[in-house]
N, CA and C atoms as a LAMMPS dump frame, in Angstrom:
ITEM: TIMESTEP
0
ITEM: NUMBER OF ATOMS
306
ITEM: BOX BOUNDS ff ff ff
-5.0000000000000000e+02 5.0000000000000000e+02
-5.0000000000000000e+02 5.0000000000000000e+02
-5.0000000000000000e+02 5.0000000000000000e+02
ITEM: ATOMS id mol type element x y z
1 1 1 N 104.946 -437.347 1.913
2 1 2 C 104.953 -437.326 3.363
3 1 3 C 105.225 -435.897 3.83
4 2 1 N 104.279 -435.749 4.618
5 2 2 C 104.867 -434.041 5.384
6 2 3 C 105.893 -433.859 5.959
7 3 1 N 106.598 -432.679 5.854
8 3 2 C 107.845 -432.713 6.648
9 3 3 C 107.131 -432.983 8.587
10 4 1 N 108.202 -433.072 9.14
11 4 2 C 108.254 -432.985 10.345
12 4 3 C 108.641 -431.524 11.119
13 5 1 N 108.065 -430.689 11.237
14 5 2 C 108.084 -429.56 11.512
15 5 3 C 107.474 -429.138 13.435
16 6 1 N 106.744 -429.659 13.891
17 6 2 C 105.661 -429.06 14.889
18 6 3 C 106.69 -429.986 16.284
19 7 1 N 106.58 -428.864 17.423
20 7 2 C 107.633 -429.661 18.589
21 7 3 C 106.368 -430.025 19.5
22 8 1 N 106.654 -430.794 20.05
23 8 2 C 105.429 -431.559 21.247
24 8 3 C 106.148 -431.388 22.71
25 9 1 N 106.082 -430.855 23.743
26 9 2 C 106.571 -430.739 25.606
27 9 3 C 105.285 -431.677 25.8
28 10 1 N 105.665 -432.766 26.563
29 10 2 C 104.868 -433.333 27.396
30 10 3 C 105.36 -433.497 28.837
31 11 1 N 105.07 -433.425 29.669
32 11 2 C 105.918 -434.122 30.965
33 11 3 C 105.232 -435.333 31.479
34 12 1 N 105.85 -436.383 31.727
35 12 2 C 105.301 -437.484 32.612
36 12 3 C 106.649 -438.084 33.454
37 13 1 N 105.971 -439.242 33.971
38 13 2 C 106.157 -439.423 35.291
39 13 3 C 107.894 -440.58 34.586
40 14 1 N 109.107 -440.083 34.894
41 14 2 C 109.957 -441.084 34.235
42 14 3 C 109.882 -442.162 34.017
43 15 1 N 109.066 -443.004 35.525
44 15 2 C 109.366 -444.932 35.156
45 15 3 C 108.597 -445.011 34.189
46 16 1 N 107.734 -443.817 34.222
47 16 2 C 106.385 -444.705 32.497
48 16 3 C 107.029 -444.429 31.615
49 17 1 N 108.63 -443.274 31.163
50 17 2 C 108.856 -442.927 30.072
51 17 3 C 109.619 -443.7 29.988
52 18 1 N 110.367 -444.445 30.509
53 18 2 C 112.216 -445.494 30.686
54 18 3 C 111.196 -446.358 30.226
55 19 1 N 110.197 -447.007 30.859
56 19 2 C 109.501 -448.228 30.741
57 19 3 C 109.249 -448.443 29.112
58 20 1 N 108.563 -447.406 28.976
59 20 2 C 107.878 -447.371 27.372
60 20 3 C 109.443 -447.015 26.367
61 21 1 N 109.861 -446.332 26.899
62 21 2 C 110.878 -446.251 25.761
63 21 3 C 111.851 -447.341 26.262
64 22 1 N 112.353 -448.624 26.571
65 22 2 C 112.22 -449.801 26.516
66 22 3 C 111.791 -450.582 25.649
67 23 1 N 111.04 -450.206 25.774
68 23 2 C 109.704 -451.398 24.92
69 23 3 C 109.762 -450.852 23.676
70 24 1 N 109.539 -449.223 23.32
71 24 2 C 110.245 -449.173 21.841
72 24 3 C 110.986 -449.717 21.215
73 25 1 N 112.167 -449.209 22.128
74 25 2 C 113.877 -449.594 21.564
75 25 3 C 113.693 -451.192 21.261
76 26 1 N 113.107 -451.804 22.118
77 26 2 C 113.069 -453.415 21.952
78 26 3 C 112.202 -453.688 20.227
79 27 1 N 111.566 -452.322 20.008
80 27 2 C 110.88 -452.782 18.58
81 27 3 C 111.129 -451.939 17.753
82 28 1 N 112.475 -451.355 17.77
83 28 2 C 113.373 -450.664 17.038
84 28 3 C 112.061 -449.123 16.298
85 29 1 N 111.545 -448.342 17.043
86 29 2 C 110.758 -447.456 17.152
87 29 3 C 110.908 -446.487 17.859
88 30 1 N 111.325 -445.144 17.707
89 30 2 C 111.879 -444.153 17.925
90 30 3 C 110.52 -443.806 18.804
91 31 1 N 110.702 -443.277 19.874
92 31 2 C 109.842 -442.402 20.243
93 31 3 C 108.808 -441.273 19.909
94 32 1 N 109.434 -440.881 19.337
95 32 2 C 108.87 -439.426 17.861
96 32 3 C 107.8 -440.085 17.485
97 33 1 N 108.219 -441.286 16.663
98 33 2 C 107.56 -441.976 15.344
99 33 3 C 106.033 -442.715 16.685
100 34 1 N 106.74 -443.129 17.52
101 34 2 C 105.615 -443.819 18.136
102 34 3 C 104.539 -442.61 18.594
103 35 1 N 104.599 -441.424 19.132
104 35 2 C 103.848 -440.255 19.483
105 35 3 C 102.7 -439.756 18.115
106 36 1 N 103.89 -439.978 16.875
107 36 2 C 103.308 -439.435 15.7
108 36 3 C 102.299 -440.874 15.388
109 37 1 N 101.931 -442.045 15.935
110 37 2 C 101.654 -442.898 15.433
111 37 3 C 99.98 -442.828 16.209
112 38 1 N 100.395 -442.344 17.256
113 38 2 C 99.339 -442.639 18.543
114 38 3 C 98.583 -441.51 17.882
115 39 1 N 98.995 -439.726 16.931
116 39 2 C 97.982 -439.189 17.221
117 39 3 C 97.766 -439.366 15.584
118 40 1 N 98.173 -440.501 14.913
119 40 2 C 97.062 -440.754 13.504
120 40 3 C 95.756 -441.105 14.111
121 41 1 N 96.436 -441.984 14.702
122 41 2 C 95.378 -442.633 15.358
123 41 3 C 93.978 -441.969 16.125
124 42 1 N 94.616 -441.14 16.848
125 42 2 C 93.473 -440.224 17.752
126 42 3 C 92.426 -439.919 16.278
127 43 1 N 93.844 -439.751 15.221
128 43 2 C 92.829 -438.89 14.037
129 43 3 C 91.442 -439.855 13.54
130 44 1 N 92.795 -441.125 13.421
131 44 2 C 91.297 -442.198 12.87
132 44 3 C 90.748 -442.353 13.575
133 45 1 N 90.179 -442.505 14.803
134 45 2 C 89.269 -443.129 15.709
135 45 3 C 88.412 -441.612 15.776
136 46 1 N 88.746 -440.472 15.624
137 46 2 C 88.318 -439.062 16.038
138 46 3 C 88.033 -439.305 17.377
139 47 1 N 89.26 -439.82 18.462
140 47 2 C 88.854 -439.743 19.525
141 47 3 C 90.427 -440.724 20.005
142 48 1 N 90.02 -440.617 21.477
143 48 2 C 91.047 -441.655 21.928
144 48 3 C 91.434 -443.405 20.904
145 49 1 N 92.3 -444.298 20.54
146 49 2 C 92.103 -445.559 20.097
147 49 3 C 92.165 -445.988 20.688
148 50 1 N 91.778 -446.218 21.99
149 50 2 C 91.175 -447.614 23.447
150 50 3 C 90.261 -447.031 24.05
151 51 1 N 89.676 -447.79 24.74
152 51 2 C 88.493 -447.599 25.787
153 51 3 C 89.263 -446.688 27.357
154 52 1 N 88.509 -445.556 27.482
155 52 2 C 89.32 -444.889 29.075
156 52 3 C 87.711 -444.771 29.685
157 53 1 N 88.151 -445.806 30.807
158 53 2 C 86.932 -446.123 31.819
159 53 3 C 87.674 -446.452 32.866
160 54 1 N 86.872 -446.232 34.176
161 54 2 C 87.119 -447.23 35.361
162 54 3 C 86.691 -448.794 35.002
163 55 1 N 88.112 -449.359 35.746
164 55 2 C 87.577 -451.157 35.72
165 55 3 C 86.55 -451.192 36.567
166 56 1 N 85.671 -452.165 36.274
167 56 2 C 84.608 -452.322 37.337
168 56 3 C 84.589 -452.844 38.983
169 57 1 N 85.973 -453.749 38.377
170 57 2 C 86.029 -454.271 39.725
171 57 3 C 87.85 -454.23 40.037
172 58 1 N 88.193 -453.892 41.241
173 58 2 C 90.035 -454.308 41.541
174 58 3 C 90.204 -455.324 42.123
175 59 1 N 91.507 -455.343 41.622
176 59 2 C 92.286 -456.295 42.377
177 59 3 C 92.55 -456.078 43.957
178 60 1 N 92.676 -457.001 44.456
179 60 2 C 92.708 -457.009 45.989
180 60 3 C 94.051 -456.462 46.203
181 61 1 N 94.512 -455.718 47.129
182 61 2 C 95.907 -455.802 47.349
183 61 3 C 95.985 -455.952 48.9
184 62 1 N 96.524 -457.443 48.589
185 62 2 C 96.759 -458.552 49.985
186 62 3 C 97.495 -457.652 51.161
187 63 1 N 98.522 -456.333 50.798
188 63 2 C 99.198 -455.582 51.776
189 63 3 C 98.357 -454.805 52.271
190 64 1 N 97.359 -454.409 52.208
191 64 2 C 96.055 -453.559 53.08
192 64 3 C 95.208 -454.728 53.953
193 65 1 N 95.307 -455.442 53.943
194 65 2 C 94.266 -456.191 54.687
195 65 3 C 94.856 -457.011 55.888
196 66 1 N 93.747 -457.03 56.887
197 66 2 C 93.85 -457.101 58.267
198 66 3 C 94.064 -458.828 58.083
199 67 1 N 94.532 -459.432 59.075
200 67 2 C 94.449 -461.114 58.866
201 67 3 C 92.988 -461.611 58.955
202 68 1 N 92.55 -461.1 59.641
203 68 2 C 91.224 -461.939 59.054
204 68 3 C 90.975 -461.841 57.872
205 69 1 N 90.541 -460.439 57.66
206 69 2 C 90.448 -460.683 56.005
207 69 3 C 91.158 -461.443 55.351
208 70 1 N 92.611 -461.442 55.071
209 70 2 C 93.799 -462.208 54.461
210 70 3 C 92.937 -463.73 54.548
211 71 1 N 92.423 -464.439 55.569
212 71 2 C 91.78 -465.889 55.911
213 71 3 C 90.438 -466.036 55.433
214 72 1 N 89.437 -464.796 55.422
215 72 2 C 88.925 -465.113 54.408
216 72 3 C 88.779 -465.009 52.969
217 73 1 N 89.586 -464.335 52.768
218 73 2 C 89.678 -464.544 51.206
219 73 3 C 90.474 -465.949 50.454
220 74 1 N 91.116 -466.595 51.855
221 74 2 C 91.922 -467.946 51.694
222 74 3 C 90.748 -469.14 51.829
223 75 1 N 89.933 -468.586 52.652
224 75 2 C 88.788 -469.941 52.784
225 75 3 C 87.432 -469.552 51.383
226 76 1 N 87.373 -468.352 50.647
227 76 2 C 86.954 -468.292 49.74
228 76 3 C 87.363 -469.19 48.721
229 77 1 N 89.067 -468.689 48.401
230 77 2 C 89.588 -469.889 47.526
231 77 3 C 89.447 -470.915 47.539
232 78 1 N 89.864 -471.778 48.551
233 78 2 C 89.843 -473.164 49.271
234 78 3 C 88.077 -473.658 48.786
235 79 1 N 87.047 -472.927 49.367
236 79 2 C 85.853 -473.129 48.905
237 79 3 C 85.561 -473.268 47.206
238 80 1 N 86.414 -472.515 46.121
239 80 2 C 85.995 -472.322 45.222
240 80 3 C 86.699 -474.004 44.833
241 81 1 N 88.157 -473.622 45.377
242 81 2 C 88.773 -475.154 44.839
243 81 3 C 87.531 -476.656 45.056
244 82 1 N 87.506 -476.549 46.382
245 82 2 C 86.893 -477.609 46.721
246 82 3 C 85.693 -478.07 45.885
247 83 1 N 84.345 -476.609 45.23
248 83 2 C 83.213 -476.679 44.153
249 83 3 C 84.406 -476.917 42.891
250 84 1 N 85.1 -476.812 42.787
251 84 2 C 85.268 -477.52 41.039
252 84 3 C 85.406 -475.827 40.609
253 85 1 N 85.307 -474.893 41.082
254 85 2 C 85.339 -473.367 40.263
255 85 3 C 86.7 -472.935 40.408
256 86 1 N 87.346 -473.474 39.489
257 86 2 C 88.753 -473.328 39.033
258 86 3 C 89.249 -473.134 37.658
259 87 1 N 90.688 -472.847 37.185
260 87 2 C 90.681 -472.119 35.825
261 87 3 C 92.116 -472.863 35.504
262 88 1 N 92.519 -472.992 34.441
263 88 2 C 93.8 -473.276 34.349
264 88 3 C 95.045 -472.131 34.834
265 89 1 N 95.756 -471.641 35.398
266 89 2 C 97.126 -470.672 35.863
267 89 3 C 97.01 -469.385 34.532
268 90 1 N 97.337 -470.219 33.744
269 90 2 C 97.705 -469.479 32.164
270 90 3 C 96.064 -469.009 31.413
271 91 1 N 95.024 -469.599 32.219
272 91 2 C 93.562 -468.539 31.698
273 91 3 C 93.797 -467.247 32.802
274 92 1 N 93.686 -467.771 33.905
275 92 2 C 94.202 -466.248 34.914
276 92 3 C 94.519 -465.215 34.317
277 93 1 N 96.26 -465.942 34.167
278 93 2 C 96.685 -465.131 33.627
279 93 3 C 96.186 -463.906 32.463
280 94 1 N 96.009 -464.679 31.547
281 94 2 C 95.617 -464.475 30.191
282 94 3 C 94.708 -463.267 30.265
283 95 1 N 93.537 -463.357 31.676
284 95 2 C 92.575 -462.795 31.84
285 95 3 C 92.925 -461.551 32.426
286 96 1 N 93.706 -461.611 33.37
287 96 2 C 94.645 -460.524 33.988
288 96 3 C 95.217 -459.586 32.943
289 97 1 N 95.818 -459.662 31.627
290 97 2 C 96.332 -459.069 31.343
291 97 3 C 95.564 -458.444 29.975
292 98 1 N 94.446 -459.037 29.988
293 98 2 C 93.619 -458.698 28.874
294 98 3 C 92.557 -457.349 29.783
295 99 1 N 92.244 -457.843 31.011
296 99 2 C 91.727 -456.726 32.091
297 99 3 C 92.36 -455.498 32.193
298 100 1 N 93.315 -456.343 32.691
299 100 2 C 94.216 -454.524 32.966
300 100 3 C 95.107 -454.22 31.696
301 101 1 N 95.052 -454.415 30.655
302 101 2 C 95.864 -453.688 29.615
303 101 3 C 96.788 -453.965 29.929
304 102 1 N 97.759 -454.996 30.221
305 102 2 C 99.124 -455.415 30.692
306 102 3 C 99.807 -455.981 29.192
């Protein structure tokens, strides 16, 4: 194994660093080790290891919109309920978080 020799400065934004280093600590993974892990990786893939694109489509965010809008996007639903075009809670979900990388 190579020594560990080379220093890395990155700056980002804190809640993403508390957040993620969280989620380490929760999988007993040092920060270091996780950085050194991400750029094997860059090595194996010779490139990023995920897809970096725009999603095609967003999510609505219900706090920008005027009440009408807010009503029709409620009589959309209501319409979809009423055709039978419905999903179980936990496919949503499922789908949501497979979309946005959650």
């Amino acid at each position: 194994m190579a020594a560990k020799s080379a220093n890395l400065y990155a700056r980002i934004e804190p809640e993403v660093k508390e957040q993620a280093e969280g989620i380490l600590s929760a999988l007993g993974i040092p920060a270091s080790n996780a950085i050194n892990m991400f750029y094997k990786q860059i090595i194996l893939h010779r490139g990023l290891p995920f897809e970096v694109k725009l999603p095609t489509a967003r999510p609505l965010d219900m706090g920008t919109l005027s009440e009408e809008q807010i009503n029709e996007e409620l009589e959309k639903g209501y319409a979809d309920m009423k055709d039978g075009r419905t999903k179980p809670a936990s496919k949503v979900f499922a789908d949501i978080r497979k979309n946005y990388h959650l």
